[in-house]
C-alpha positions in Angstrom: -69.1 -15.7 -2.9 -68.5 -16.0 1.0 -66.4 -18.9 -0.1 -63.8 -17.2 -2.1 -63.6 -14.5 0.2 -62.6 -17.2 2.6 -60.0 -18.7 0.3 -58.3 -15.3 -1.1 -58.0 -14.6 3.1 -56.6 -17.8 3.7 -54.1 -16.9 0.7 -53.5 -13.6 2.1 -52.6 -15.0 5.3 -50.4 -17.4 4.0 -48.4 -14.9 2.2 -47.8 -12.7 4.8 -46.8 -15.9 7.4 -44.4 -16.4 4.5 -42.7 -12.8 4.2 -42.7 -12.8 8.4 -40.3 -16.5 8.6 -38.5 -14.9 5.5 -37.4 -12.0 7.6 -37.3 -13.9 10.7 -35.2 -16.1 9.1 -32.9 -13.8 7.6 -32.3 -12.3 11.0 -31.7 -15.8 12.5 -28.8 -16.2 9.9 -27.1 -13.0 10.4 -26.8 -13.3 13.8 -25.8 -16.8 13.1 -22.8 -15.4 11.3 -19.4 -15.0 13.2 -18.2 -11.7 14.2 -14.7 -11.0 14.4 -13.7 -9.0 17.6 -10.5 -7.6 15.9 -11.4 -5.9 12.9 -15.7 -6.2 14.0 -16.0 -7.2 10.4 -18.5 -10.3 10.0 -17.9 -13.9 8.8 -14.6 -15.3 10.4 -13.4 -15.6 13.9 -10.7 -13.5 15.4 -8.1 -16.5 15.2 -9.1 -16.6 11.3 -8.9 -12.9 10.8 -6.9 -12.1 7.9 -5.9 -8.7 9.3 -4.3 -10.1 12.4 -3.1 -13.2 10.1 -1.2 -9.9 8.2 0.4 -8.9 11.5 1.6 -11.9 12.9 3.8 -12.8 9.5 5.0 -8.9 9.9 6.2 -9.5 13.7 7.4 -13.2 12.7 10.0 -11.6 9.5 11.0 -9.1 12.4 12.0 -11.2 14.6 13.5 -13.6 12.3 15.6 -10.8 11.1 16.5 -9.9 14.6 17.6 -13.4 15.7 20.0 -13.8 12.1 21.5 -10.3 13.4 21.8 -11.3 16.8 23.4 -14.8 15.3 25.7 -12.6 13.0 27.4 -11.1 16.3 28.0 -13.4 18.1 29.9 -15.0 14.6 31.7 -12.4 14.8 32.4 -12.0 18.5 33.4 -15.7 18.1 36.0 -14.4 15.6 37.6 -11.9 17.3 38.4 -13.7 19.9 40.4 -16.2 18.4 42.3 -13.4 16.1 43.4 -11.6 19.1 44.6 -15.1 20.7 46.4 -15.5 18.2 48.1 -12.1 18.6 49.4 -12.7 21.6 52.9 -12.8 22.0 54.5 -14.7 25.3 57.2 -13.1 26.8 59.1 -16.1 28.0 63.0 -16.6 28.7 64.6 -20.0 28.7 68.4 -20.4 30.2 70.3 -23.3 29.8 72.6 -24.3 32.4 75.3 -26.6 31.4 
């Protein structure tokens, strides 16, 4: 009798080492997960954040744009200029003297 008591304790202790490493363990793996310090959302780094990812192609298409404008100009400042050259009349006199 004293022997089963002993072995349904030993079982009992077992199990409950068991549950502890399982929660232990599940603590040790989410803190082993990576926290993003942009959006605080768990999983991925802040340089693999998909939010920020989101941004960057948003400020990348406005700069883009703002370089092709800028490009534009100066096409047609280029333009301009040589119109009005060509504009230009010279006021010259020629004599002959014979």
């Amino acid at each position: 009798m004293e022997l089963q008591q002993d072995e349904v304790g030993r079982k009992q202790k077992s199990i409950a080492l068991r549950s502890r490493w399982r929660k232990y363990n599940r603590t040790l793996r989410d803190k082993a997960q990576p926290l993003c310090y942009e959006c605080k959302k768990p999983r991925h780094y802040k340089t693999e954040c998909p939010e920020l990812e989101k941004e960057k192609e948003k400020e990348k298409k406005k700069s883009t744009l703002h370089k092709m404008k800028k490009a534009m100009m100066a096409t047609w400042e280029d333009l301009d200029t040589t119109s009005s050259k060509d504009d230009e009349q010279a006021n010259i006199c020629l004599m002959a003297d014979t």
